[in-house]
Each structure stands twice: as structure tokens, then as C-alpha cells.
Biopython code that builds the backbone (N, CA, C, O; Angstrom):
import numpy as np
from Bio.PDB.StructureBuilder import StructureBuilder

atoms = [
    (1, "UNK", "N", (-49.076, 194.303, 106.108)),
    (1, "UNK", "CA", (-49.811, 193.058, 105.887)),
    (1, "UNK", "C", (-50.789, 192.837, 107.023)),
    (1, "UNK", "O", (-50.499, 192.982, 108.211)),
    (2, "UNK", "N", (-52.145, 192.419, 106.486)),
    (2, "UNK", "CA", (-53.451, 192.242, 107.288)),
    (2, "UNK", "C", (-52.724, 190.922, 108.233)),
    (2, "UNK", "O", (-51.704, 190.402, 107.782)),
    (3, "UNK", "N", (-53.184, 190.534, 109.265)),
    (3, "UNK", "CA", (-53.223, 189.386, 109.997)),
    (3, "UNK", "C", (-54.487, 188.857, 110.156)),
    (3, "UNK", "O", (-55.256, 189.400, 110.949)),
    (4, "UNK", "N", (-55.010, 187.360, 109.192)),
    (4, "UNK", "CA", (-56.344, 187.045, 109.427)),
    (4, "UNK", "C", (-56.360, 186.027, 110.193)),
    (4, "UNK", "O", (-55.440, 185.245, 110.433)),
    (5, "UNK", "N", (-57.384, 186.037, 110.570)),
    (5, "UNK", "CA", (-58.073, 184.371, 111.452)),
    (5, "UNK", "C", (-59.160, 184.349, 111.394)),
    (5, "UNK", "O", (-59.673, 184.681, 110.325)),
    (6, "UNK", "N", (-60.032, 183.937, 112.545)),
    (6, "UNK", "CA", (-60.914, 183.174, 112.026)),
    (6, "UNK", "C", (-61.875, 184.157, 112.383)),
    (6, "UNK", "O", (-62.975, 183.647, 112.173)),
    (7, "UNK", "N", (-62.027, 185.445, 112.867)),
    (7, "UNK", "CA", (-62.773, 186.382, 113.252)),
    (7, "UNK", "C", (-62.666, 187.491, 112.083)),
    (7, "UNK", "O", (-63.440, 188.446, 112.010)),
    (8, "UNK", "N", (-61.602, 187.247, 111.171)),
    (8, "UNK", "CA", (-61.694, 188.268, 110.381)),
    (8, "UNK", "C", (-61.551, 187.439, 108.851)),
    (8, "UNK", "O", (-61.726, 188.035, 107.788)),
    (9, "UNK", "N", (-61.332, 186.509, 108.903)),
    (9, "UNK", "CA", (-61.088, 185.632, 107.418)),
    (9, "UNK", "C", (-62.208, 185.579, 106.284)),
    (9, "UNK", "O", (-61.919, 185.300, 105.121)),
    (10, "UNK", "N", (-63.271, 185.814, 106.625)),
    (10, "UNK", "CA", (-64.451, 185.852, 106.049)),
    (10, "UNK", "C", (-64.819, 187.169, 105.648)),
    (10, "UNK", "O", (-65.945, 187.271, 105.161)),
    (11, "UNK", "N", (-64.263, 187.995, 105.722)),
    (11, "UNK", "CA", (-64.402, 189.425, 105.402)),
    (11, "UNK", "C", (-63.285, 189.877, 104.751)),
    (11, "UNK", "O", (-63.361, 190.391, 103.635)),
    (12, "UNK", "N", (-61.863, 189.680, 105.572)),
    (12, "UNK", "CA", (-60.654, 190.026, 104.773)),
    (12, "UNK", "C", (-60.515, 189.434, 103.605)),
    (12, "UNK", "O", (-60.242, 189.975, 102.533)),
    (13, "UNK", "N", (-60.741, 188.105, 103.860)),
    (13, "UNK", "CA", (-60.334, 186.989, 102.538)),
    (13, "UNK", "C", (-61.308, 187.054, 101.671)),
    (13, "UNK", "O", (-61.326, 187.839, 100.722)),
    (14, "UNK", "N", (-62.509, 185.924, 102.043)),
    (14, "UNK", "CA", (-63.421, 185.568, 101.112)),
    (14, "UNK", "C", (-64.558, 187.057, 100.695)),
    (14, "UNK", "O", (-65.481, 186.892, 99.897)),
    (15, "UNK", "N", (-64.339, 188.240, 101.264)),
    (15, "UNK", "CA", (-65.514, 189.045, 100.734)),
    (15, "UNK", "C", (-64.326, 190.257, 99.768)),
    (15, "UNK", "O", (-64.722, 191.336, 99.328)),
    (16, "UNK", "N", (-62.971, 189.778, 99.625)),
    (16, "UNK", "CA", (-62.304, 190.886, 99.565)),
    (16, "UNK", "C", (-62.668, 191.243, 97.474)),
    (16, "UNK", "O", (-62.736, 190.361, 96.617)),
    (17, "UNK", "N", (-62.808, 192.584, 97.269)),
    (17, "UNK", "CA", (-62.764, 193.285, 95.883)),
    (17, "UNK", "C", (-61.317, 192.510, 95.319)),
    (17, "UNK", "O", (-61.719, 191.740, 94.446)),
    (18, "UNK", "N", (-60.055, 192.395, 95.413)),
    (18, "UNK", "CA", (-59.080, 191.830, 95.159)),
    (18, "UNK", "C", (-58.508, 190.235, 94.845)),
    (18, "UNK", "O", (-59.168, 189.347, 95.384)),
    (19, "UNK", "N", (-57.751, 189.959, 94.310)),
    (19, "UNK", "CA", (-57.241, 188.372, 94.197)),
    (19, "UNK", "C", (-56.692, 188.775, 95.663)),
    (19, "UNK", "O", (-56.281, 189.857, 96.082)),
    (20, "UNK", "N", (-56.847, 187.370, 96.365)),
    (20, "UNK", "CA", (-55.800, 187.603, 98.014)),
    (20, "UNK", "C", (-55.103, 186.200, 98.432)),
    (20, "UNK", "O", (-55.630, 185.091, 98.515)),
    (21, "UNK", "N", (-53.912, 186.537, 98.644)),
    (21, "UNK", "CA", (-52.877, 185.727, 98.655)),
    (21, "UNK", "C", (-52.830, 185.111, 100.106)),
    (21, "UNK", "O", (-52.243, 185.937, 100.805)),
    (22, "UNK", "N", (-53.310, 183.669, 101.100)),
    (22, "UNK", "CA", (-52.634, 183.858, 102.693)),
    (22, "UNK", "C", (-51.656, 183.045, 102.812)),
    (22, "UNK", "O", (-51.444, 181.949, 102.294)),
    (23, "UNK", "N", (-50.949, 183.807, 103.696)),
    (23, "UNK", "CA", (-49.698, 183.437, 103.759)),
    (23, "UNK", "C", (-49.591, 182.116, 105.297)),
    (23, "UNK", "O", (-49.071, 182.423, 106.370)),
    (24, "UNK", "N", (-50.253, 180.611, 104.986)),
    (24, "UNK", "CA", (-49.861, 180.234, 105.845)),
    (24, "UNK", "C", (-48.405, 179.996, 106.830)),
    (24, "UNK", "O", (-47.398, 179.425, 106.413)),
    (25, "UNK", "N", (-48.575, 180.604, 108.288)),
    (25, "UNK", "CA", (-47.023, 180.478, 108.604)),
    (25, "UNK", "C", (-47.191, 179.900, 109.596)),
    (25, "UNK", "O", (-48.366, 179.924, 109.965)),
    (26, "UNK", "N", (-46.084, 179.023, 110.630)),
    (26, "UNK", "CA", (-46.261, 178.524, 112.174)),
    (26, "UNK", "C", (-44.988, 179.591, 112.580)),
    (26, "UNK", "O", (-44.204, 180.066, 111.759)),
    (27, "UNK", "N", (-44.981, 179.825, 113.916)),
    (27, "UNK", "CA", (-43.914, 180.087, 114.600)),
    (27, "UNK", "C", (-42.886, 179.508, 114.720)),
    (27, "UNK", "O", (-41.836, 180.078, 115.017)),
    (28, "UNK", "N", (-42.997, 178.262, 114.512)),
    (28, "UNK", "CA", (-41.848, 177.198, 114.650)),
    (28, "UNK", "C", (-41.680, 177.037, 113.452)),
    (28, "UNK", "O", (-40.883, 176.105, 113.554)),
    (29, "UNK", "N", (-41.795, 177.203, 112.243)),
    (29, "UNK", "CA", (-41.894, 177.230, 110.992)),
    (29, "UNK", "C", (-40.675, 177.850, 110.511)),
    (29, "UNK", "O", (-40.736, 179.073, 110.384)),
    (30, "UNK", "N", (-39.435, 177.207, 110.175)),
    (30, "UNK", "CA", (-37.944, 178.175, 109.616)),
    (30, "UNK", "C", (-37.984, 178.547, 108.285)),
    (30, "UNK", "O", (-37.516, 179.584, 107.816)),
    (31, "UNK", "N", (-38.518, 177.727, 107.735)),
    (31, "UNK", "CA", (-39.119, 178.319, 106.044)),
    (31, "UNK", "C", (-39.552, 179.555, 106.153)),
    (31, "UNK", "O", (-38.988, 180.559, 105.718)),
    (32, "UNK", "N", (-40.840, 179.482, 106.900)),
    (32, "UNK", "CA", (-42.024, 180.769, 106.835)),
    (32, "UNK", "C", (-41.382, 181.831, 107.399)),
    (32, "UNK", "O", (-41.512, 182.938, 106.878)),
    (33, "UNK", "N", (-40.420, 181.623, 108.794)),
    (33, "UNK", "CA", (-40.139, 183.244, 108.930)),
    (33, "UNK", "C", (-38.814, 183.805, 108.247)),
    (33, "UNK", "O", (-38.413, 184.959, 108.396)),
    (34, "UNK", "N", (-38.139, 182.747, 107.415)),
    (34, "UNK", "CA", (-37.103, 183.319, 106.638)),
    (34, "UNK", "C", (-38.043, 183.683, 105.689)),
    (34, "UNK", "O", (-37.810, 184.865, 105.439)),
    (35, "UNK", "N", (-38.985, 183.297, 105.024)),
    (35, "UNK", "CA", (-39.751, 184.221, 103.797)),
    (35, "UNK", "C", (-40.637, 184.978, 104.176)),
    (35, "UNK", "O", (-41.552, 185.333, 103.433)),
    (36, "UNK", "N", (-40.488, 185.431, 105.647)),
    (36, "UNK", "CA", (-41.730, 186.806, 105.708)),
    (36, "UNK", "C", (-41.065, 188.088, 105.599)),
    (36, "UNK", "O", (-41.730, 189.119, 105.493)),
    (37, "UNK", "N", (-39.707, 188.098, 105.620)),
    (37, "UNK", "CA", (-39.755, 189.438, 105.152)),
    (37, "UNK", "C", (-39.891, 189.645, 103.451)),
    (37, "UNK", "O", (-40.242, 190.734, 102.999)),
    (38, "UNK", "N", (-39.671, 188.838, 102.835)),
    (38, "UNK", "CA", (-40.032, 189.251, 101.721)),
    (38, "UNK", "C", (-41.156, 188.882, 101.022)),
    (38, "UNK", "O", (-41.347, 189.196, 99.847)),
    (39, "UNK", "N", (-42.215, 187.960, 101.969)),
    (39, "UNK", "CA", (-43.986, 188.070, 101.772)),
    (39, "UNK", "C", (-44.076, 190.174, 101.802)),
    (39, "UNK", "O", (-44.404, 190.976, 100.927)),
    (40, "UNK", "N", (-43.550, 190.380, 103.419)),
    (40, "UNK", "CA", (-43.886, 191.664, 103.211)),
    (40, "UNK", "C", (-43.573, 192.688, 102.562)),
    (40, "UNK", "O", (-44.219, 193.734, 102.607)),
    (41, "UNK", "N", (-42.603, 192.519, 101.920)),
    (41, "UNK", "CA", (-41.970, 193.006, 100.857)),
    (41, "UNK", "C", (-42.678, 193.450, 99.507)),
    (41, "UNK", "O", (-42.917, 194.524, 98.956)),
    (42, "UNK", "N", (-42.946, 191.811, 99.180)),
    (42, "UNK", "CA", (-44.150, 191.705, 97.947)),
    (42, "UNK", "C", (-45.556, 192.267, 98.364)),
    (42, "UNK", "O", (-46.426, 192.945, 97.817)),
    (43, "UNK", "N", (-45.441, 191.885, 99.147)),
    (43, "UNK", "CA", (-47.380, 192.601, 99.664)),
    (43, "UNK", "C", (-47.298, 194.540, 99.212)),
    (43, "UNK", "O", (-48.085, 195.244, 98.579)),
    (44, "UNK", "N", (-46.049, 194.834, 99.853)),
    (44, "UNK", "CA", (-45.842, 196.038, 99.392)),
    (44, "UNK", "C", (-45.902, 197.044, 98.272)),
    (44, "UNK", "O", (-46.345, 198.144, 97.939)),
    (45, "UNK", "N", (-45.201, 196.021, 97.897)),
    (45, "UNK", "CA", (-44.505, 196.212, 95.786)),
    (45, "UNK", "C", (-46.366, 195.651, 95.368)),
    (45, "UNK", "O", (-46.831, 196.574, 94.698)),
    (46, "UNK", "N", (-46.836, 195.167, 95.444)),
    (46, "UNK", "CA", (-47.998, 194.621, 94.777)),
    (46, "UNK", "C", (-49.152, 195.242, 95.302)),
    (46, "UNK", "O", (-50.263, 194.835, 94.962)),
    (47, "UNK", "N", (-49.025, 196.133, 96.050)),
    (47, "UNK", "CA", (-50.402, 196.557, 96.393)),
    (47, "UNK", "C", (-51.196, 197.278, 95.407)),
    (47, "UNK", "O", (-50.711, 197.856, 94.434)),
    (48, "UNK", "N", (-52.604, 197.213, 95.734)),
    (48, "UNK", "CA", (-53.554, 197.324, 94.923)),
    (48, "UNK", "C", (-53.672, 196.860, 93.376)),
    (48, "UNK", "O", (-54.285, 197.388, 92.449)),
    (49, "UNK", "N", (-52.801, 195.584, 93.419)),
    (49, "UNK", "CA", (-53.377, 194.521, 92.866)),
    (49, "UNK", "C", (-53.470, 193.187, 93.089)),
    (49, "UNK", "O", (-53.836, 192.245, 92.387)),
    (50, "UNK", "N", (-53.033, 193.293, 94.302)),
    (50, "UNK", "CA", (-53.552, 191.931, 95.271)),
    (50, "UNK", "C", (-53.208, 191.799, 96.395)),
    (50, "UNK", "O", (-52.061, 192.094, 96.731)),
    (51, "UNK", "N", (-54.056, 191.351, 97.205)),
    (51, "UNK", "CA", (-54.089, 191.132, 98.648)),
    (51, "UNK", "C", (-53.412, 190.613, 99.193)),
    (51, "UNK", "O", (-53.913, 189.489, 99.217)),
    (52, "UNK", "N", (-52.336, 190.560, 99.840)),
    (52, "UNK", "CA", (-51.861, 189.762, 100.135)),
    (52, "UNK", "C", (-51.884, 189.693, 102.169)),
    (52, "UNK", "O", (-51.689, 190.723, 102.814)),
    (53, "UNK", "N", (-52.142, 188.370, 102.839)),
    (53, "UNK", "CA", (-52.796, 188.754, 104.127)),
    (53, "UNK", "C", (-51.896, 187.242, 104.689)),
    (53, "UNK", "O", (-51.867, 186.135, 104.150)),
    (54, "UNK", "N", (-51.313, 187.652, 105.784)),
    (54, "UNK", "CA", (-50.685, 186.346, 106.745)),
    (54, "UNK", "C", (-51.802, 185.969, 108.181)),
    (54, "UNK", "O", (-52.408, 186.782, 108.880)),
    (55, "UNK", "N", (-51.785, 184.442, 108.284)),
    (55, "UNK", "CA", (-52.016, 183.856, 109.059)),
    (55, "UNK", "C", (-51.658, 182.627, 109.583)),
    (55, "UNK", "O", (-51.425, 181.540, 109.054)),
    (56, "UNK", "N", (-51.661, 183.187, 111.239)),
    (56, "UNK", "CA", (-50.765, 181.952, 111.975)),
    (56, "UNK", "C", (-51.396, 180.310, 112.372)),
    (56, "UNK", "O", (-52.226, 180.112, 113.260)),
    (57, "UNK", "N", (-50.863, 179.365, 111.603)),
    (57, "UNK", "CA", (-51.572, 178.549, 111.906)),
    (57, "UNK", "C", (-51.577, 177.824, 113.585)),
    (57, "UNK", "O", (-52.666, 177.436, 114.009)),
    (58, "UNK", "N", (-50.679, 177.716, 114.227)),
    (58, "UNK", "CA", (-50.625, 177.870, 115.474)),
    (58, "UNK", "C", (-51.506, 178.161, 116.149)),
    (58, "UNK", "O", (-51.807, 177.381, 117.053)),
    (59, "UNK", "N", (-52.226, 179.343, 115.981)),
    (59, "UNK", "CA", (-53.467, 180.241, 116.724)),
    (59, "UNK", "C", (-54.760, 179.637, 115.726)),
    (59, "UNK", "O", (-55.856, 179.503, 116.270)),
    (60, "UNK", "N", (-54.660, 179.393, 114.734)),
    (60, "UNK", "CA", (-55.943, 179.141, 113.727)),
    (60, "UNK", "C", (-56.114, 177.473, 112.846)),
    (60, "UNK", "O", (-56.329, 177.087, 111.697)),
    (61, "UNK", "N", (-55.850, 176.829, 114.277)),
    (61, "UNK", "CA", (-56.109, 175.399, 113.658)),
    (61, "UNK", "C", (-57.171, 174.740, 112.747)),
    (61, "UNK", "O", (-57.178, 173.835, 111.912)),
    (62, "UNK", "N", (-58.035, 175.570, 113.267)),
    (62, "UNK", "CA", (-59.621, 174.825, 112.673)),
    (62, "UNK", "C", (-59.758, 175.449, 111.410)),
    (62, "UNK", "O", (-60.333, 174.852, 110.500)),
    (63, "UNK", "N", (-59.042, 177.195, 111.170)),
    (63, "UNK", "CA", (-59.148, 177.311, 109.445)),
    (63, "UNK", "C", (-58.004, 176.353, 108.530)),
    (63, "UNK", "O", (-58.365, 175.809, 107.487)),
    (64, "UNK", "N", (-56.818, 176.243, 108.970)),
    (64, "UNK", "CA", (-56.299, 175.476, 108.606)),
    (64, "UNK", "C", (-56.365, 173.910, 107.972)),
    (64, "UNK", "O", (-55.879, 173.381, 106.973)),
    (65, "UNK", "N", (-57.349, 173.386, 109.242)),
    (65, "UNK", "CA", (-57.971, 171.833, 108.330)),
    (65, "UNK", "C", (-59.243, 172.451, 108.010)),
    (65, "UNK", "O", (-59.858, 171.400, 107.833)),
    (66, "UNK", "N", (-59.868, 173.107, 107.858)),
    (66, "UNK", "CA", (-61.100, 173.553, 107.055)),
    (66, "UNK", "C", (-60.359, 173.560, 105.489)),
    (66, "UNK", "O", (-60.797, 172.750, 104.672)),
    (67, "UNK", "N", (-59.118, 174.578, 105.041)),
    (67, "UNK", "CA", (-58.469, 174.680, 104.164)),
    (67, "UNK", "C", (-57.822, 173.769, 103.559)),
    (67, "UNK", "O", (-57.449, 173.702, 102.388)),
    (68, "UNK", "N", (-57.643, 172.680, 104.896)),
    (68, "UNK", "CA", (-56.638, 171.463, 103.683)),
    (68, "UNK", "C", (-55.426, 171.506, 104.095)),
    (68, "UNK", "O", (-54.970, 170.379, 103.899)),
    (69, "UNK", "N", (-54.355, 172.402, 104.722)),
    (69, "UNK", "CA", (-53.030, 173.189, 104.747)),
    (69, "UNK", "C", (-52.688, 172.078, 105.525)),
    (69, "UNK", "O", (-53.267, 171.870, 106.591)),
    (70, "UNK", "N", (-51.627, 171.190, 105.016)),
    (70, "UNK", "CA", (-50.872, 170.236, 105.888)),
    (70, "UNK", "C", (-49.642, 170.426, 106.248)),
    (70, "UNK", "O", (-49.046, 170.029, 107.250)),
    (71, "UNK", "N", (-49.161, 171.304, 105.030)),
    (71, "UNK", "CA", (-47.648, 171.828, 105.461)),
    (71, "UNK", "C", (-47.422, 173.036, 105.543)),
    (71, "UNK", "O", (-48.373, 173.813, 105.468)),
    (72, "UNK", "N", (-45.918, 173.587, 105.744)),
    (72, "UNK", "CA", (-45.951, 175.012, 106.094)),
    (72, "UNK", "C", (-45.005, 175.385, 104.976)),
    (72, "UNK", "O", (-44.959, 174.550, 104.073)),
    (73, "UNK", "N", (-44.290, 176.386, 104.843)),
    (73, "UNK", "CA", (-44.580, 177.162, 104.178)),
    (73, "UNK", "C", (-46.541, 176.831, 103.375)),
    (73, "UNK", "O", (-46.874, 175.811, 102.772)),
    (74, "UNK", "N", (-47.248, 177.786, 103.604)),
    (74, "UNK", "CA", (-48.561, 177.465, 102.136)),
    (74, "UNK", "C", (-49.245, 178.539, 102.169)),
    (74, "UNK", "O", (-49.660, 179.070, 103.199)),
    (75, "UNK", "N", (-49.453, 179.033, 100.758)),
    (75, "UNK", "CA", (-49.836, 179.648, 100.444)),
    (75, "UNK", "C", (-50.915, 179.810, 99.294)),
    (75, "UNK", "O", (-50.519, 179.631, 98.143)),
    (76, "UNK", "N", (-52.082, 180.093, 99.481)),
    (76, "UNK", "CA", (-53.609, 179.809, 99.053)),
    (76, "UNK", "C", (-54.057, 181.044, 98.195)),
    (76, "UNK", "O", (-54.306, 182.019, 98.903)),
    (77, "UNK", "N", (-54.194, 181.214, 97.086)),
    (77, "UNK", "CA", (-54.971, 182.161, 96.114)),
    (77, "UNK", "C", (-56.517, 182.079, 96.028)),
    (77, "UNK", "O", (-57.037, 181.025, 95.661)),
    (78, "UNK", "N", (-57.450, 183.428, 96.434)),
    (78, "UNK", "CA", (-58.812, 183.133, 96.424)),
    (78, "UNK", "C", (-58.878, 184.477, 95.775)),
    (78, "UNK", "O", (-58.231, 185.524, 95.744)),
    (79, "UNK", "N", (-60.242, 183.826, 95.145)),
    (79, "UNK", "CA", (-60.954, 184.749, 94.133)),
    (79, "UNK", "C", (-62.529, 184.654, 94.208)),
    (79, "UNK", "O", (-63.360, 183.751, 94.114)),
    (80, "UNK", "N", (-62.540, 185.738, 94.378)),
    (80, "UNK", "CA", (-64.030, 185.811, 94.728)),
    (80, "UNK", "C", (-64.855, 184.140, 95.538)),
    (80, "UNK", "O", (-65.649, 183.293, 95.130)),
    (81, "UNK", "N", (-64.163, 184.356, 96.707)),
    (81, "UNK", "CA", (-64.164, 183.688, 97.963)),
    (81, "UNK", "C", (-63.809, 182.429, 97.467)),
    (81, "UNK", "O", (-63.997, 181.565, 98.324)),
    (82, "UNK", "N", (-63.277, 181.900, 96.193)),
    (82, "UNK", "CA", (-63.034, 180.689, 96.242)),
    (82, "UNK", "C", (-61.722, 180.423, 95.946)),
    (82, "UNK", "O", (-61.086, 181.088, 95.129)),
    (83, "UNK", "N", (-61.208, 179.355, 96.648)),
    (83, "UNK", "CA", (-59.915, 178.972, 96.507)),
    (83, "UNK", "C", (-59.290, 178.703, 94.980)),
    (83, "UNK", "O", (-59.641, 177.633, 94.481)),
    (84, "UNK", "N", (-58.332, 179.615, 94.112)),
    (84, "UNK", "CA", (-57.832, 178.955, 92.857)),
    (84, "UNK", "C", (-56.604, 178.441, 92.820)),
    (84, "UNK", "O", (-56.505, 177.643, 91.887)),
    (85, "UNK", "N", (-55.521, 178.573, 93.508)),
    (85, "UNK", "CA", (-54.441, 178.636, 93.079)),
    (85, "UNK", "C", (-53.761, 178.217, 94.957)),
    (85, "UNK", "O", (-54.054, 178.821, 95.989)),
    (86, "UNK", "N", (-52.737, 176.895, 94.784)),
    (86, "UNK", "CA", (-52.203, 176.964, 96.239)),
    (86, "UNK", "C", (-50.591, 176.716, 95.526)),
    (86, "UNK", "O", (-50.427, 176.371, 94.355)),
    (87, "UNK", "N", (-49.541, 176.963, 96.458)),
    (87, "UNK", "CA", (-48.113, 176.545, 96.940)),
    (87, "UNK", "C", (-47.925, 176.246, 98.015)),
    (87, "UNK", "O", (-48.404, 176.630, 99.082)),
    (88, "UNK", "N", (-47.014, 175.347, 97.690)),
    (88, "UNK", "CA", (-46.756, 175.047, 99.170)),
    (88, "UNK", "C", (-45.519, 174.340, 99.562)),
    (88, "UNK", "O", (-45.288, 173.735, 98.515)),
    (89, "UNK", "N", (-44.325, 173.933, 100.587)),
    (89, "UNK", "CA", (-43.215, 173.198, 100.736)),
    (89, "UNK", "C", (-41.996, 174.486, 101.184)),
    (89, "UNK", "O", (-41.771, 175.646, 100.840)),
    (90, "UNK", "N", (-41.434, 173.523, 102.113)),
    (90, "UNK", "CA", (-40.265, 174.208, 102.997)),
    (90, "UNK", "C", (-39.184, 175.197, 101.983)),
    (90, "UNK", "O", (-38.556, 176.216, 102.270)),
    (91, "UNK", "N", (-39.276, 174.427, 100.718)),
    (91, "UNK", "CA", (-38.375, 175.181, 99.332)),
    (91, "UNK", "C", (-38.448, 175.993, 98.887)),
    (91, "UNK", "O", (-37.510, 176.555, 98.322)),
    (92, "UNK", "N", (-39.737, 176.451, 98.961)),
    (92, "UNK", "CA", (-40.231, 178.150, 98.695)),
    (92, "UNK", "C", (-39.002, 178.885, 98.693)),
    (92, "UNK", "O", (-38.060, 178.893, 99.485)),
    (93, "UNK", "N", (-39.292, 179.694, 97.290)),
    (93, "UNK", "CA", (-38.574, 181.027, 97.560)),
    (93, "UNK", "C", (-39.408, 181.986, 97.603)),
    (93, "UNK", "O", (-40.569, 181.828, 97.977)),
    (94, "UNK", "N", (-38.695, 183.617, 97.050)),
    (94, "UNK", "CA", (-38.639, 184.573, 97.387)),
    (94, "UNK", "C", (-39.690, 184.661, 95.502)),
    (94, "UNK", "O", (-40.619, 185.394, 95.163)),
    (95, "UNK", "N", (-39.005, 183.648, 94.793)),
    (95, "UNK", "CA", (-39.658, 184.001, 93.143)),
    (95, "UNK", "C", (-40.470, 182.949, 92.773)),
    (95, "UNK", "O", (-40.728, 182.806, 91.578)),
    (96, "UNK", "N", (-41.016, 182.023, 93.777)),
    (96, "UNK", "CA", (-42.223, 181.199, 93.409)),
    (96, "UNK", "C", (-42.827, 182.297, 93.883)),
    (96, "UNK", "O", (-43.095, 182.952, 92.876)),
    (97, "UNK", "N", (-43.264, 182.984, 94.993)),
    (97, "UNK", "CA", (-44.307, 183.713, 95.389)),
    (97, "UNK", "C", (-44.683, 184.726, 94.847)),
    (97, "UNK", "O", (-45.874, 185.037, 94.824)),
    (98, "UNK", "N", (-43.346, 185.740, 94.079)),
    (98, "UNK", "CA", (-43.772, 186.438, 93.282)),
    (98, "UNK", "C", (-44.463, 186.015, 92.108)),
    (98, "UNK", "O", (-45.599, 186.459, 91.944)),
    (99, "UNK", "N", (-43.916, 185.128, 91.147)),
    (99, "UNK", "CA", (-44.467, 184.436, 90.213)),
    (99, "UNK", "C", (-45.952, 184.443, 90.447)),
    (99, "UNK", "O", (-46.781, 185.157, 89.883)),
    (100, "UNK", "N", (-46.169, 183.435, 91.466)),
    (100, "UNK", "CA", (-47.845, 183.704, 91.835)),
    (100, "UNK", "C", (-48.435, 184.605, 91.960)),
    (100, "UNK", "O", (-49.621, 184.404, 91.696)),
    (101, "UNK", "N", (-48.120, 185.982, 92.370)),
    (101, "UNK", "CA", (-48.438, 186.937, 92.664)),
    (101, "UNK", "C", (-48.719, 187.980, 91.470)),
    (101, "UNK", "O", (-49.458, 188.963, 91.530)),
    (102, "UNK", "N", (-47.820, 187.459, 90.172)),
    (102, "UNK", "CA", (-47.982, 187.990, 88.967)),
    (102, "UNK", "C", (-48.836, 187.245, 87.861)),
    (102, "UNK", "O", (-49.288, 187.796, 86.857)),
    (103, "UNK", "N", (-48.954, 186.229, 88.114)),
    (103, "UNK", "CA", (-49.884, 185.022, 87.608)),
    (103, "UNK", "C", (-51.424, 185.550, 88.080)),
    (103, "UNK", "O", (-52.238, 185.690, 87.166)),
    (104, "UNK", "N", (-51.884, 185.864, 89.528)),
    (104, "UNK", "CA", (-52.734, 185.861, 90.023)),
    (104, "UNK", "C", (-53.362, 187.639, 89.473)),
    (104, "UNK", "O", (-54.533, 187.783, 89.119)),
    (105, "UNK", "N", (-52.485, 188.682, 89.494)),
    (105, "UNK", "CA", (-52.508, 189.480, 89.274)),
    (105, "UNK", "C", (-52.879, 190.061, 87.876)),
    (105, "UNK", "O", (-53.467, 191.118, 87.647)),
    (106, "UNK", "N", (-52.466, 189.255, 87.102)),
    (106, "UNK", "CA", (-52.531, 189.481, 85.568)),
    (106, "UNK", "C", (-53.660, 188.993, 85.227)),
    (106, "UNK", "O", (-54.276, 189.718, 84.446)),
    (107, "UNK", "N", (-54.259, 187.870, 85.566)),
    (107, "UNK", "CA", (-55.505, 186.900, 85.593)),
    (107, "UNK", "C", (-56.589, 187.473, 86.401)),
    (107, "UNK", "O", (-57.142, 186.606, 87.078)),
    (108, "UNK", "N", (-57.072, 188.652, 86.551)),
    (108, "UNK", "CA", (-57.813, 189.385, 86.995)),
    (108, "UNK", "C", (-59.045, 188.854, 86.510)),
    (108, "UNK", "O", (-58.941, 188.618, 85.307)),
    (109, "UNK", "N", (-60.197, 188.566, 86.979)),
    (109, "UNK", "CA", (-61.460, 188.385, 86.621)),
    (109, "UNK", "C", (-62.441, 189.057, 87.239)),
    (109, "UNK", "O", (-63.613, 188.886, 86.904)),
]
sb = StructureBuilder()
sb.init_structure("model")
sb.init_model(0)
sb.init_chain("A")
sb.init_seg("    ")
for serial, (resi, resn, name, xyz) in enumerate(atoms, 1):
    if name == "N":
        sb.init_residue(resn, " ", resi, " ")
    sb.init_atom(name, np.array(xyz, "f"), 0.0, 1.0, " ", f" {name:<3s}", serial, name[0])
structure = sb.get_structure()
């Protein structure tokens, strides 16, 4: 899994050939790092049909309220640089994200 911010977000994310999934996370965040191993998991199983890319909001405040992202676990679907599809809340599992990931995937445009 890519790690974006704000030096690479505009290229990884918004210019990417792919649907791309980011995985907002904090460090202090117990949701987000109990579901990163199986973000990376899915990023795995799903490659090359969607992007899937983590970033720390901690380090990347200003994309974060640029984006809207108030809470953590969140996770943002863009398509051809525009935002379609978000989740978000500490409840997240392991099969909302896939779900999205097959939603986003199948819905190819």
C-alpha cells in the first residue's frame, strides 16, 4: 500500500487510471490500526482493480479539512479525481470495506 500526502496526493489519487480507495488513519486511532491489517490485505486481494492508498492524518492536516474527514476510521472513493463514495466511524469492519471495494470495483467507468 502507497502512503499519500500532500506531495504525492495529486498524482497518486486524483490523476490515478484506477477507482482509489484512502484510507484515512491517525496513530492514535484504535479503530484504524486494528483495520490496517486487513486494509492491507484487501489492497492486496484487489489489486488492479482498485487503488487502494493510506494516509496519516496526523502528518496531513490541511488534506484532511480540505476533504471534509472529521472522523477516523474514513475512507474516501475517487474517480477520476473526484470524490464518489465515503465511509466512515470507529465500527468499521473488515466487510464494509470490502463491500466498497466491490461496489467501487464493479462500477467501473
Amino acid at each position: 500500500m502507497i502512503e499519500v500526502n500532500k506531495e504525492n496526493f495529486e498524482a497518486e489519487v486524483l490523476q490515478a487510471e484506477l477507482p482509489v480507495i484512502v484510507d484515512f488513519w491517525g496513530p492514535s486511532c484504535q479503530p484504524c490500526l486494528e483495520l490496517m491489517p486487513d486494509v492491507e490485505a484487501l489492497s492486496e486481494a484487489y489489486d488492479g482493480k482498485v487503488k487502494i492508498v493510506k494516509l496519516n492524518s496526523a502528518q496531513n492536516r490541511r488534506l484532511c479539512i480540505n476533504h471534509r474527514v472529521m472522523g477516523l476510521p474514513a475512507f474516501l472513493v475517487f474517480k477520476n479525481g473526484e470524490e464518489v463514495k465515503r465511509i466512515s466511524g470507529g465500527d468499521l469492519q473488515k466487510d464494509d470495506i470490502e463491500n466498497l471495494i466491490k461496489e467501487v470495483a464493479l462500477v467501473q467507468s
